[in-house]
C-alpha positions, -999 to +999 in steps of 0.1 A: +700-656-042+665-671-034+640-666-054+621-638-033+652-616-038+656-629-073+624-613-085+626-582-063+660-577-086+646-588-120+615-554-113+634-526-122+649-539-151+617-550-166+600-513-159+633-496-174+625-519-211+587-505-209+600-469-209+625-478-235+601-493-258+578-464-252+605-438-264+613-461-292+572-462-302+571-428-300+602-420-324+588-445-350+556-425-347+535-452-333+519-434-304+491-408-311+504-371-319+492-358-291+514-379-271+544-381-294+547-340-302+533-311-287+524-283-311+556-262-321+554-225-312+546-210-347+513-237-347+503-219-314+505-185-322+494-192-356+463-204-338+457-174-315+457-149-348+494-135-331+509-141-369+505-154-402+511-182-416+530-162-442+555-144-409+557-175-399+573-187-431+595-159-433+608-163-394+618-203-401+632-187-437+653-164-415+661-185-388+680-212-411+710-183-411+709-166-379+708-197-357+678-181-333+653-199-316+619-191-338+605-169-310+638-147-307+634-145-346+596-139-349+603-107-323+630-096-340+612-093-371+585-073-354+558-099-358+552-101-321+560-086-286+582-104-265+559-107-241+534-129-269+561-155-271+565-159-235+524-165-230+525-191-265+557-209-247+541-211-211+509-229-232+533-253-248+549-260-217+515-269-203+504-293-231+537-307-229+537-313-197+500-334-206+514-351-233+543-368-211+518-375-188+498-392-212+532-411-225+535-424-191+504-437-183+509-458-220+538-479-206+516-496-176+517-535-176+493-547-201+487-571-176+465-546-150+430-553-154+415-530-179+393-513-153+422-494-138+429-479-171+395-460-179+402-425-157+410-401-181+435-370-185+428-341-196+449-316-214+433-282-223+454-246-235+436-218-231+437-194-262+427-157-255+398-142-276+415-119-300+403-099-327+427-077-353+424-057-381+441-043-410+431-011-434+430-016-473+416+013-477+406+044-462+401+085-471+431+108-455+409+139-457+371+148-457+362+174-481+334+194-473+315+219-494+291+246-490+265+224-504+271+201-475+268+222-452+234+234-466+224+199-467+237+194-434+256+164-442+283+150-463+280+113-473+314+088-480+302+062-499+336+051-504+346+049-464+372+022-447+378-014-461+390-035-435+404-068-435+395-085-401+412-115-381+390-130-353+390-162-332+360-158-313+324-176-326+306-143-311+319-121-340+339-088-331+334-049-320+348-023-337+350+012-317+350+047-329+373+074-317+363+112-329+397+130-336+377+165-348+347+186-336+334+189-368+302+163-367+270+160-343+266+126-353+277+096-378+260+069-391+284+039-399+270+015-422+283-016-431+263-051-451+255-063-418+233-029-410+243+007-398+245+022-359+245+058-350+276+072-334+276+103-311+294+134-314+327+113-292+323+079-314+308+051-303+309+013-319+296-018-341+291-056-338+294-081-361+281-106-347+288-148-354+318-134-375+351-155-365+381-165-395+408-153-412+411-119-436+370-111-428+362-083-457+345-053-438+334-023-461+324+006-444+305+041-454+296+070-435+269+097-428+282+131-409+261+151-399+279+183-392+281+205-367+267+243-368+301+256-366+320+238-395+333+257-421+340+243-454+371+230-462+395+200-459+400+182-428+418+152-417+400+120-414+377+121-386+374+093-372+399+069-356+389+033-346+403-002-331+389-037-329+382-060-301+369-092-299+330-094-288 
């Protein structure tokens, strides 16, 4: 064999030891994280607010038994819809895919001049705004008395305690459903301020408020309606959160 053909054999060899060695660096954790492992499911949706890190716990707890994959056990378990896993597992995919891309571009010939090397490549996941909340605390019924409805009003100075989840800097919205006829309007108070609601609902921002567990105390001013009698009535008001 000349020596043309001798080197033209001795190429593929040679590029098959990079990759090789690459592997190798990455299982003895020598390249970066980000190129070594993607984030694992329960880090993603832990990150979007989907779950807890407390659900996530119990899922892997679970899942050393039954032999499901985390997702399978995490929907089972009612943490999450089936179609939340899907959307977590499509961002890994992407970020994996980024990952092996940067893995690949590591094993070029340190002998390429350095200049070739500076483009860049970019890996971004795009986690949805999301906003969630849970009651502590709230009144079942709304007593009202004749007194109130000579005042005109009825005041709750113990209202809804709310424990708030939100991923977005902008802060949240929390919207007001009416569920009874009996109020002409409501002012919501909270320690950020108060808003006046209509006789349908209507809503409140908190504004620049984004973390885990956020304590939201609520209390409420009804003004009632001309035809309420007195009495005890179901809670009024029904509400959800959103982020802002």
């Amino acid at each position: 064999m000349d020596k043309k053909r001798q080197r033209h054999a001795e190429i593929e060899p040679a590029s098959a030891a990079r990759a090789r060695e690459a592997a190798d660096r990455a299982d003895r954790g020598e390249i970066p994280a980000t190129a070594a492992r993607a984030p694992r499911l329960g880090e993603i949706l832990v990150a979007q607010g989907k779950i807890t890190e407390e659900q996530l716990a119990i899922a892997l707890e679970m899942q050393k038994t039954s032999g499901r994959r985390l997702g399978e056990e995490l929907v089972k378990a009612g943490f999450v819809k089936h179609s939340v896993v899907s959307r977590a597992l499509r961002i890994q995919r992407r970020i994996v895919f980024g990952a092996l891309t940067t893995l690949a571009a590591s094993t070029i010939s340190p002998h390429l001049h350095a200049a070739a090397l500076k483009s860049q490549i970019a890996v971004t996941a795009y986690v949805p705004a999301q906003a969630v909340a849970q009651v502590v605390q709230q009144p079942s019924e709304l007593t009202i008395t004749d007194a109130d409805i000579a005042r005109g009003y009825v005041d709750v100075a113990i209202g809804s305690q709310l424990r708030v989840t939100s991923n977005n800097p902008a802060g949240y919205v929390v919207d007001f459903f009416s569920r009874l006829p009996i109020f002409t309007s409501v002012r919501v108070s909270s320690a950020g301020g108060s808003a006046d609601l209509g006789p349908d609902g209507g809503a409140i921002i908190e504004r620049g408020r984004q973390g885990r567990d956020l304590s939201l105390n609520l209390w409420y001013r009804f003004n009632l309606s001309a035809q309420v009698q007195p009495g005890t009535y179901a809670w009024p008001l029904a509400f959800s959160v959103r982020p802002l």
